[in-house]
Biopython code that builds the backbone (N, CA, C, O; Angstrom):
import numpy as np
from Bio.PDB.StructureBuilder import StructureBuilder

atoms = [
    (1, "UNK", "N", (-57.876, 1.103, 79.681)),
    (1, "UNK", "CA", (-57.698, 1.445, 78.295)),
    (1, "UNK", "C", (-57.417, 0.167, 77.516)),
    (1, "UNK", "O", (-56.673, -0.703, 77.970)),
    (2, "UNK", "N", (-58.061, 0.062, 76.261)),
    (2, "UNK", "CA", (-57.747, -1.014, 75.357)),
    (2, "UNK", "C", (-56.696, -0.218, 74.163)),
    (2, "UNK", "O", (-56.624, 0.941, 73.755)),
    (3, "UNK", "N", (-55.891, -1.582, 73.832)),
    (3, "UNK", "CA", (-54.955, -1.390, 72.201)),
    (3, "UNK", "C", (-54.901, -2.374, 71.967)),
    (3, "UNK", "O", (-54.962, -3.435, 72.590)),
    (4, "UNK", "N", (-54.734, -1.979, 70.661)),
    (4, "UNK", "CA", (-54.609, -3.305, 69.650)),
    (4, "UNK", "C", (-53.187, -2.785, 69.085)),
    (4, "UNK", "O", (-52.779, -1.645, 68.862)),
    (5, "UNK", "N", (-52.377, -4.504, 68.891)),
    (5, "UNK", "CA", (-51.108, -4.269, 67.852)),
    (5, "UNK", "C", (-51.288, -5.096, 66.805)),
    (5, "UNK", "O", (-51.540, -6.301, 66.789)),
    (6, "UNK", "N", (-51.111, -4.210, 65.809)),
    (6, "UNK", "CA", (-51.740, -4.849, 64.309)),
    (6, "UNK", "C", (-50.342, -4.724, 63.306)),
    (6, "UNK", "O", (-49.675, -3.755, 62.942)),
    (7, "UNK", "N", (-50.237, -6.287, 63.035)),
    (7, "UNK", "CA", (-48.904, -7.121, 62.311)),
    (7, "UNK", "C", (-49.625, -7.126, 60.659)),
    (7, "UNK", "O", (-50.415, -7.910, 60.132)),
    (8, "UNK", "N", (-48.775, -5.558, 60.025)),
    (8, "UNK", "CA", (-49.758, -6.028, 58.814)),
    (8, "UNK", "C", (-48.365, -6.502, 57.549)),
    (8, "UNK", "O", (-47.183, -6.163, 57.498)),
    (9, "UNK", "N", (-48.980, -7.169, 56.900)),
    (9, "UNK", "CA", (-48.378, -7.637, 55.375)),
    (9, "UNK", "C", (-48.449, -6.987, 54.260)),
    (9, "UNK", "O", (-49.639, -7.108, 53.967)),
    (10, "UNK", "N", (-47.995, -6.423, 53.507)),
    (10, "UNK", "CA", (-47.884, -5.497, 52.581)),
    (10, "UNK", "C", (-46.958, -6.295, 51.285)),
    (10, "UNK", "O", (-45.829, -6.779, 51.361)),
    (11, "UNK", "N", (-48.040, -6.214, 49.907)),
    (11, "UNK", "CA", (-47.614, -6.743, 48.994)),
    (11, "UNK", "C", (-47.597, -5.863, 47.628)),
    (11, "UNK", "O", (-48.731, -5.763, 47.158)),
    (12, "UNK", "N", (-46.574, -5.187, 46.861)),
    (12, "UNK", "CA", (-46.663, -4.225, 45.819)),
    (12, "UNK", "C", (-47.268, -2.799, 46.718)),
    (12, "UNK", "O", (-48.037, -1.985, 46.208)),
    (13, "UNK", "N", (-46.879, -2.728, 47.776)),
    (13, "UNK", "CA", (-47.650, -1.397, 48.335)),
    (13, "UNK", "C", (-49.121, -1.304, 48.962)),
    (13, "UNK", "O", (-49.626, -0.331, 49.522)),
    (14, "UNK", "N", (-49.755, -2.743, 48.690)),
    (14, "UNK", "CA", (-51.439, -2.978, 49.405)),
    (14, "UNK", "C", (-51.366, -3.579, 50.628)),
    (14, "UNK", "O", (-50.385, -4.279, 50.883)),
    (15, "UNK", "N", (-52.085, -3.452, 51.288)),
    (15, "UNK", "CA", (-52.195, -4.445, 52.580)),
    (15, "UNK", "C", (-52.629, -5.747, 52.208)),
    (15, "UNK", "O", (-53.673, -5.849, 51.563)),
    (16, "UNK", "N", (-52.026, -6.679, 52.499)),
    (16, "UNK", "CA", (-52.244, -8.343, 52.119)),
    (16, "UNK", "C", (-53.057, -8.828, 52.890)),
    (16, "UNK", "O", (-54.118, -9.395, 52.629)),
    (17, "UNK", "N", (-52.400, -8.538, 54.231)),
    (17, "UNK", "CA", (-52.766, -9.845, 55.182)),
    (17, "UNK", "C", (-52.705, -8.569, 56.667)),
    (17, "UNK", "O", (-52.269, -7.420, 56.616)),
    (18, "UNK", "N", (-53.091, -9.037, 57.446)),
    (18, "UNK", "CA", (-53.425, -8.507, 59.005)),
    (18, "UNK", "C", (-53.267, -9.628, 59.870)),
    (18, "UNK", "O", (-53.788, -10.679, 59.497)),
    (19, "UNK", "N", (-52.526, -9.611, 61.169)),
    (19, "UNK", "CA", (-52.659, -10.312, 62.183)),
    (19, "UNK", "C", (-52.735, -9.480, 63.611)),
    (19, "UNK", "O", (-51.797, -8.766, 63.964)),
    (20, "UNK", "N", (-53.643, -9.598, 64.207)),
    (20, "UNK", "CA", (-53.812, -8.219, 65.351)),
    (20, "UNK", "C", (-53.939, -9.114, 66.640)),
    (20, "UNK", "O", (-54.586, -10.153, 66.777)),
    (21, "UNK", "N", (-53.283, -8.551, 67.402)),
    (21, "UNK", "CA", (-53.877, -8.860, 69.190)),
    (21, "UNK", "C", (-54.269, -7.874, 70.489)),
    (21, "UNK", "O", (-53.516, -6.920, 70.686)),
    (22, "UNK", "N", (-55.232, -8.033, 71.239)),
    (22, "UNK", "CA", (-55.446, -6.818, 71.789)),
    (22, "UNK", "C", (-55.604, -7.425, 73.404)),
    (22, "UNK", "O", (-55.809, -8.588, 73.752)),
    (23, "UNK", "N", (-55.447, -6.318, 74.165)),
    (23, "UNK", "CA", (-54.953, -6.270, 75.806)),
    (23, "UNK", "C", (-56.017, -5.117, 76.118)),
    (23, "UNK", "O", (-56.545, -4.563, 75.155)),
    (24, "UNK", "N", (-56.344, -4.743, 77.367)),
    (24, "UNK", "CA", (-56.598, -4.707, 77.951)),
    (24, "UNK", "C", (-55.300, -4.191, 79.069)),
    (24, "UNK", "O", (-54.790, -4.853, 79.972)),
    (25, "UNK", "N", (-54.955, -2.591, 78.582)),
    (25, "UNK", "CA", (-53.865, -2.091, 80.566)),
    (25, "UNK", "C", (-54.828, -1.736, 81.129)),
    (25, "UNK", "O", (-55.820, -1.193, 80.644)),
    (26, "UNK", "N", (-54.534, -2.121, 82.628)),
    (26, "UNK", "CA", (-55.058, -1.903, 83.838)),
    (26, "UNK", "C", (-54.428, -0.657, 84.668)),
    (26, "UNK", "O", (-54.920, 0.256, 85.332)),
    (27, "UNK", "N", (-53.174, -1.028, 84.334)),
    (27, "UNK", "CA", (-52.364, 0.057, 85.423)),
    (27, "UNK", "C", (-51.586, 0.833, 84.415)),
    (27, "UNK", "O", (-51.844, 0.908, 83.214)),
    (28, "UNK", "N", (-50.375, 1.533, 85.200)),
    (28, "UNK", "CA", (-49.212, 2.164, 84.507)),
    (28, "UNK", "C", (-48.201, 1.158, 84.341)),
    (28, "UNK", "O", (-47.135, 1.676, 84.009)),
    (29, "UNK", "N", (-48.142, -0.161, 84.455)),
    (29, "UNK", "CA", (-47.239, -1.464, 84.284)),
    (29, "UNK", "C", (-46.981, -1.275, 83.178)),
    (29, "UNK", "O", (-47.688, -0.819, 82.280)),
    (30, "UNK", "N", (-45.484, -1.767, 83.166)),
    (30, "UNK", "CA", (-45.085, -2.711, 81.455)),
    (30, "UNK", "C", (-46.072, -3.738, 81.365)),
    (30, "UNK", "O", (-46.556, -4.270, 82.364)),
    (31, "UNK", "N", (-46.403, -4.048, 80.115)),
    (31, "UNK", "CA", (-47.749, -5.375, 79.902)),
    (31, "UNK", "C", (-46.528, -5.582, 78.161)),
    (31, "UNK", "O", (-45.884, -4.808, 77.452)),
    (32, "UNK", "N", (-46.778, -6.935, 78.186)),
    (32, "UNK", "CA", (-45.928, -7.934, 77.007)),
    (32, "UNK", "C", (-47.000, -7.992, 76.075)),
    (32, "UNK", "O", (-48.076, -8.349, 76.555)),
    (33, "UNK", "N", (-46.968, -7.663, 74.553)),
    (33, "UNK", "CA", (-47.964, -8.123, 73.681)),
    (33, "UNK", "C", (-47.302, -8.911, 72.487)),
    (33, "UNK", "O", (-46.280, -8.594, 71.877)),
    (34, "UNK", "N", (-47.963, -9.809, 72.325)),
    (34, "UNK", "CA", (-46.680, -10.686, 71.319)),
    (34, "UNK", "C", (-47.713, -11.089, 69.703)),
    (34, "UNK", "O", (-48.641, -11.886, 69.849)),
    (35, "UNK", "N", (-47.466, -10.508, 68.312)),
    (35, "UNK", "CA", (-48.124, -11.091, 67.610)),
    (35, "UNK", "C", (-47.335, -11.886, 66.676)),
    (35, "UNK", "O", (-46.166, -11.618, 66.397)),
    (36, "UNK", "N", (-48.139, -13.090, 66.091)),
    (36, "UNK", "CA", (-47.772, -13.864, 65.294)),
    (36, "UNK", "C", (-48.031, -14.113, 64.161)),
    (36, "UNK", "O", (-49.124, -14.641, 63.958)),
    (37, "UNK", "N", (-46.985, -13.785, 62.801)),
    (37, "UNK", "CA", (-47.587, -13.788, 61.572)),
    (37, "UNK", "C", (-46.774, -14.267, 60.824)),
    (37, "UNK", "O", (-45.553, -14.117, 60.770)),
    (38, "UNK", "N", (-47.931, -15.266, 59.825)),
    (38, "UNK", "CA", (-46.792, -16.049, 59.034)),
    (38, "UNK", "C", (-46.865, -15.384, 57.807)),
    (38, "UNK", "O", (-48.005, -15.073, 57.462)),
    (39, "UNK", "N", (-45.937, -15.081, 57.047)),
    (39, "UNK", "CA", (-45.866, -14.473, 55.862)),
    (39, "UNK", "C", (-46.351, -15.201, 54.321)),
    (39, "UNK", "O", (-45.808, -16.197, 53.844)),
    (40, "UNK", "N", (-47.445, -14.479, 53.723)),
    (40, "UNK", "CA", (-47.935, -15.351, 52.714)),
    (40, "UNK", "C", (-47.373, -15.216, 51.159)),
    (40, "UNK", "O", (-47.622, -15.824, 50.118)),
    (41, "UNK", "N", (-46.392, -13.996, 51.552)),
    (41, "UNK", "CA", (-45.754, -14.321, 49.715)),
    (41, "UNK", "C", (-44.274, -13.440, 49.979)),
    (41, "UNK", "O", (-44.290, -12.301, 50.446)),
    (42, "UNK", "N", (-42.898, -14.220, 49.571)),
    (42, "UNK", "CA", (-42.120, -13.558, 49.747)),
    (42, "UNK", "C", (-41.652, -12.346, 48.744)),
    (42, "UNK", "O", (-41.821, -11.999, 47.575)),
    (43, "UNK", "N", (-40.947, -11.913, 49.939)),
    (43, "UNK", "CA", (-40.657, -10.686, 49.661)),
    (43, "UNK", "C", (-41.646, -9.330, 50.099)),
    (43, "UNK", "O", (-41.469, -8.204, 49.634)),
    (44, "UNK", "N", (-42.635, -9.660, 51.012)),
    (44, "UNK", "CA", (-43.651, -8.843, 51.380)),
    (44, "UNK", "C", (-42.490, -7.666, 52.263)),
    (44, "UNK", "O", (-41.290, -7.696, 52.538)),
    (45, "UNK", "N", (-43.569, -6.732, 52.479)),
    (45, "UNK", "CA", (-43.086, -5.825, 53.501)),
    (45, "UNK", "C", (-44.243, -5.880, 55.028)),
    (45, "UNK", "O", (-45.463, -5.732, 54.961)),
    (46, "UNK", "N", (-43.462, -6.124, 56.279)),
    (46, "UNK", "CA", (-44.449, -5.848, 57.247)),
    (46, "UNK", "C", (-44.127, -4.625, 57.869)),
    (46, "UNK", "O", (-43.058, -4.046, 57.677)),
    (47, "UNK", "N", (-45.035, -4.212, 58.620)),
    (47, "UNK", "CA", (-45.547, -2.778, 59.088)),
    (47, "UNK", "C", (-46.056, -3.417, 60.637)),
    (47, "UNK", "O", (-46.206, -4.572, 61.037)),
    (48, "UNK", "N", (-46.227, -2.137, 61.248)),
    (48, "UNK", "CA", (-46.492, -2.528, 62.869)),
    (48, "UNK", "C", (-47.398, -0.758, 62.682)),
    (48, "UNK", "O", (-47.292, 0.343, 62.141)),
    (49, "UNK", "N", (-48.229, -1.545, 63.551)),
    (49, "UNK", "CA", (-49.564, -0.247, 63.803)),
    (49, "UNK", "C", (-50.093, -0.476, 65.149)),
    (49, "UNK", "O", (-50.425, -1.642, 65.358)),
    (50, "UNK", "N", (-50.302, 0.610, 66.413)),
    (50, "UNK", "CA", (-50.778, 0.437, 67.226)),
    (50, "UNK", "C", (-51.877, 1.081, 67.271)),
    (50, "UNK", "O", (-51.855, 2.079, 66.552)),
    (51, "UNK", "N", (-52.980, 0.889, 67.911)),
    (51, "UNK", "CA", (-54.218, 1.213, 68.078)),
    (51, "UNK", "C", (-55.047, 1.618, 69.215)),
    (51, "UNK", "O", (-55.842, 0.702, 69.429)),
    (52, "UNK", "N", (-55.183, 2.388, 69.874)),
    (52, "UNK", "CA", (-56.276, 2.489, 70.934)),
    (52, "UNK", "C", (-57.174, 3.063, 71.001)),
    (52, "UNK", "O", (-57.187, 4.262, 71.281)),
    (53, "UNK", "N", (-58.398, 2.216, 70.710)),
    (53, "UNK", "CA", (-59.546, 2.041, 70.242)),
    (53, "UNK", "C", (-59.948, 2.883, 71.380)),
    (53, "UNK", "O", (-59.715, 2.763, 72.583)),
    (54, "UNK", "N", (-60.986, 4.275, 70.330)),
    (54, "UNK", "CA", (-62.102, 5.020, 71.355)),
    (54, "UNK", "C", (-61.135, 5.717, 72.727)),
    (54, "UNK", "O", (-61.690, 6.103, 73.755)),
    (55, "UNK", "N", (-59.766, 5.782, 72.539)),
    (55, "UNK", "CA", (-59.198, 6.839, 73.450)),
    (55, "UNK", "C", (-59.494, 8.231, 73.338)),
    (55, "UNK", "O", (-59.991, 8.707, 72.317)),
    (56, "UNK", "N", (-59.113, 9.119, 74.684)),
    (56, "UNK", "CA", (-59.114, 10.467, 74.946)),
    (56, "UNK", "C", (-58.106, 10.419, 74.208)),
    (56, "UNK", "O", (-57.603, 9.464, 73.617)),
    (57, "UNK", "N", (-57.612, 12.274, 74.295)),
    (57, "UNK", "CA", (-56.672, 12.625, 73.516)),
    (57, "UNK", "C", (-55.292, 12.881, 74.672)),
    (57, "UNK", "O", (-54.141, 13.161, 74.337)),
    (58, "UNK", "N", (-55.715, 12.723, 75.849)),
    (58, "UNK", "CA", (-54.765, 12.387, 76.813)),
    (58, "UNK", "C", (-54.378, 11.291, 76.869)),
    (58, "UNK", "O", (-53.973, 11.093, 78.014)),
    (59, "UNK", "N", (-54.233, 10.153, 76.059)),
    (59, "UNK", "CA", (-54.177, 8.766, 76.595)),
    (59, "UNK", "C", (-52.647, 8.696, 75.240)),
    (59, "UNK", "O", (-52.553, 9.111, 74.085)),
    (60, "UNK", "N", (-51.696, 7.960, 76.165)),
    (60, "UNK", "CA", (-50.623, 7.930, 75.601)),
    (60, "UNK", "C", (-50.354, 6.096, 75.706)),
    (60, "UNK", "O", (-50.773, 5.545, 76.723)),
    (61, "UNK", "N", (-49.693, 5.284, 74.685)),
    (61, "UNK", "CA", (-49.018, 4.343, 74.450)),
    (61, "UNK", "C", (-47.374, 4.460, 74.633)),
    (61, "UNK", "O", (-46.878, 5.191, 73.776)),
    (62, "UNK", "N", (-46.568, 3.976, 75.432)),
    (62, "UNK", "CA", (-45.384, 3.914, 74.933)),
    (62, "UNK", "C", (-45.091, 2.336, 74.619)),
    (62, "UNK", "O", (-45.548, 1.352, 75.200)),
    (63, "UNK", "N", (-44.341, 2.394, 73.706)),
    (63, "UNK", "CA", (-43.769, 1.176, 72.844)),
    (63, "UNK", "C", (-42.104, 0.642, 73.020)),
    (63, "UNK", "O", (-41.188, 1.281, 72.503)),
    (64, "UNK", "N", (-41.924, -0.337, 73.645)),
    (64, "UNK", "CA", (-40.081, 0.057, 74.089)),
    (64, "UNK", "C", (-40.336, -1.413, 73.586)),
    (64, "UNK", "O", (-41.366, -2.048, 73.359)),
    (65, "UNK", "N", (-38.763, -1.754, 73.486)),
    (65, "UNK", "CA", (-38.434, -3.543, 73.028)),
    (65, "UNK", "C", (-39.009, -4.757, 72.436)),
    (65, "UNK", "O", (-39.310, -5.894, 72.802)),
    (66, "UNK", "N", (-39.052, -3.655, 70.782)),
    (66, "UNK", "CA", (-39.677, -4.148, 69.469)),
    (66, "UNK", "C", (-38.706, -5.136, 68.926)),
    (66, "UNK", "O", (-37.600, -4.752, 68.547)),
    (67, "UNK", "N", (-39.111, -6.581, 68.859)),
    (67, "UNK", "CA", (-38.403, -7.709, 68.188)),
    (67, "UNK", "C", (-38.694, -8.763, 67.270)),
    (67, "UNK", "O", (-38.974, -9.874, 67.722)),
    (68, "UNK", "N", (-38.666, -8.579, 66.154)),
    (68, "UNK", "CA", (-39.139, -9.290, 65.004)),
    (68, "UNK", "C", (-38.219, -10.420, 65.053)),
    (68, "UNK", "O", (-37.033, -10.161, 64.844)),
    (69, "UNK", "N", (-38.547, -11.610, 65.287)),
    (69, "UNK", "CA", (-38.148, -12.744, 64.827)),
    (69, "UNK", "C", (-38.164, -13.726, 63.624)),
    (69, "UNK", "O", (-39.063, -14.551, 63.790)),
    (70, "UNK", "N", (-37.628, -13.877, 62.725)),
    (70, "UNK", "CA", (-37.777, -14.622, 61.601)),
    (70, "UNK", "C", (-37.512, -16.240, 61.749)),
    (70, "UNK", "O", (-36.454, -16.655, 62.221)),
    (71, "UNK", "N", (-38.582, -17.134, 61.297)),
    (71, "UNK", "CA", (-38.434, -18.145, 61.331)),
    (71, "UNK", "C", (-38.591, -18.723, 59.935)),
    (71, "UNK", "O", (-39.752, -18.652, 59.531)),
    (72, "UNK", "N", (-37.786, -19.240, 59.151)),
    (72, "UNK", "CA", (-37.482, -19.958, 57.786)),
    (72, "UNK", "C", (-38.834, -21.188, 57.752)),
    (72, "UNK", "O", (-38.449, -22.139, 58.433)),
    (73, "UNK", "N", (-39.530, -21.322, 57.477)),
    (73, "UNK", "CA", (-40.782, -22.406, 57.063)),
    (73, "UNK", "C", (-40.032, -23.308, 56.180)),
    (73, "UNK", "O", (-39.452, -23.094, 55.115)),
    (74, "UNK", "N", (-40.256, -24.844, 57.199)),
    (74, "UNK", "CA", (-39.805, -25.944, 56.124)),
    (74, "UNK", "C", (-40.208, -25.735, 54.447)),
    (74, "UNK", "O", (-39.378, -25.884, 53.551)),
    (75, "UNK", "N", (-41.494, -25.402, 54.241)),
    (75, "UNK", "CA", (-41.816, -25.383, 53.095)),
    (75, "UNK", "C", (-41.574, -24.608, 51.882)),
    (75, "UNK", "O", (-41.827, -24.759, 50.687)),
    (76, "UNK", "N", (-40.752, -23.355, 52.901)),
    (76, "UNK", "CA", (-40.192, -22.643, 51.859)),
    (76, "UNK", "C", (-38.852, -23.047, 50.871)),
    (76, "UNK", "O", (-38.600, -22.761, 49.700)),
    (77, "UNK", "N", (-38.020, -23.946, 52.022)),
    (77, "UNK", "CA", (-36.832, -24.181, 50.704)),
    (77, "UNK", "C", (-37.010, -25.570, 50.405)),
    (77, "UNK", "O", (-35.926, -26.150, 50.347)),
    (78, "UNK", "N", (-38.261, -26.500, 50.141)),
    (78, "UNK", "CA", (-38.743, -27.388, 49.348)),
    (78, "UNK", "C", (-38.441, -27.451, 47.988)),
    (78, "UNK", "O", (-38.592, -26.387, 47.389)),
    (79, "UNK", "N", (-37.987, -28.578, 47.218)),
    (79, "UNK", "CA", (-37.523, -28.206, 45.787)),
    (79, "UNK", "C", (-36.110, -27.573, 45.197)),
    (79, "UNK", "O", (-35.466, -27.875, 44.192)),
    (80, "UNK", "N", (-35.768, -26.060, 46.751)),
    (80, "UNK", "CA", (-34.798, -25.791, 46.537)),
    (80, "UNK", "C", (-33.492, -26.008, 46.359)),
    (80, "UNK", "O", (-32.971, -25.054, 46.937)),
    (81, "UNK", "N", (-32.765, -26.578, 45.980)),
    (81, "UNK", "CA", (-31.106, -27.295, 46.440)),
    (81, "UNK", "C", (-29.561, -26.042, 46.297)),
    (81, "UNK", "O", (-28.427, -26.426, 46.580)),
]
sb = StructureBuilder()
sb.init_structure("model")
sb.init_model(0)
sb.init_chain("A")
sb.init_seg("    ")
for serial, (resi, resn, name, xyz) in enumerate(atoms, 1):
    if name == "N":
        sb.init_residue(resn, " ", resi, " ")
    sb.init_atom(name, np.array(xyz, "f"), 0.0, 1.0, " ", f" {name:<3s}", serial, name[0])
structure = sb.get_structure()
């Protein structure tokens, strides 16, 4: 089975921006999917969407140990004092 996890950006309520990565499970294993998105205007809202593309209606995702990390961009407090 394939999924995709799709890192979206949301600006005034539209979708901005998308960053997606997709796997490939083989088994019934835990499998790690990690996406990376840099944010293009503050104050956005992000959203998390999973996907599995062209599944049965038997085919289940579980999702456990969701962690958003924030990293401050030099360039953002440029100018700022």
């Amino acid at each position: 089975m394939t999924v995709e996890l799709n890192l979206l950006e949301y600006v005034h309520g539209r979708r901005y921006a998308t960053d997606t990565v997709g796997a490939v499970l083989h088994n019934h294993g835990w499998q790690r999917l990690e996406v990376v998105h840099m944010v293009h205007r503050p104050g956005a809202a992000l959203a998390l969407e999973v996907v599995i593309p062209k599944a049965s209606r038997r085919s289940t995702v579980l999702v456990d140990d969701l962690e958003v990390v924030v990293h401050k961009a030099s360039f953002m407090s440029m100018g700022k004092r």
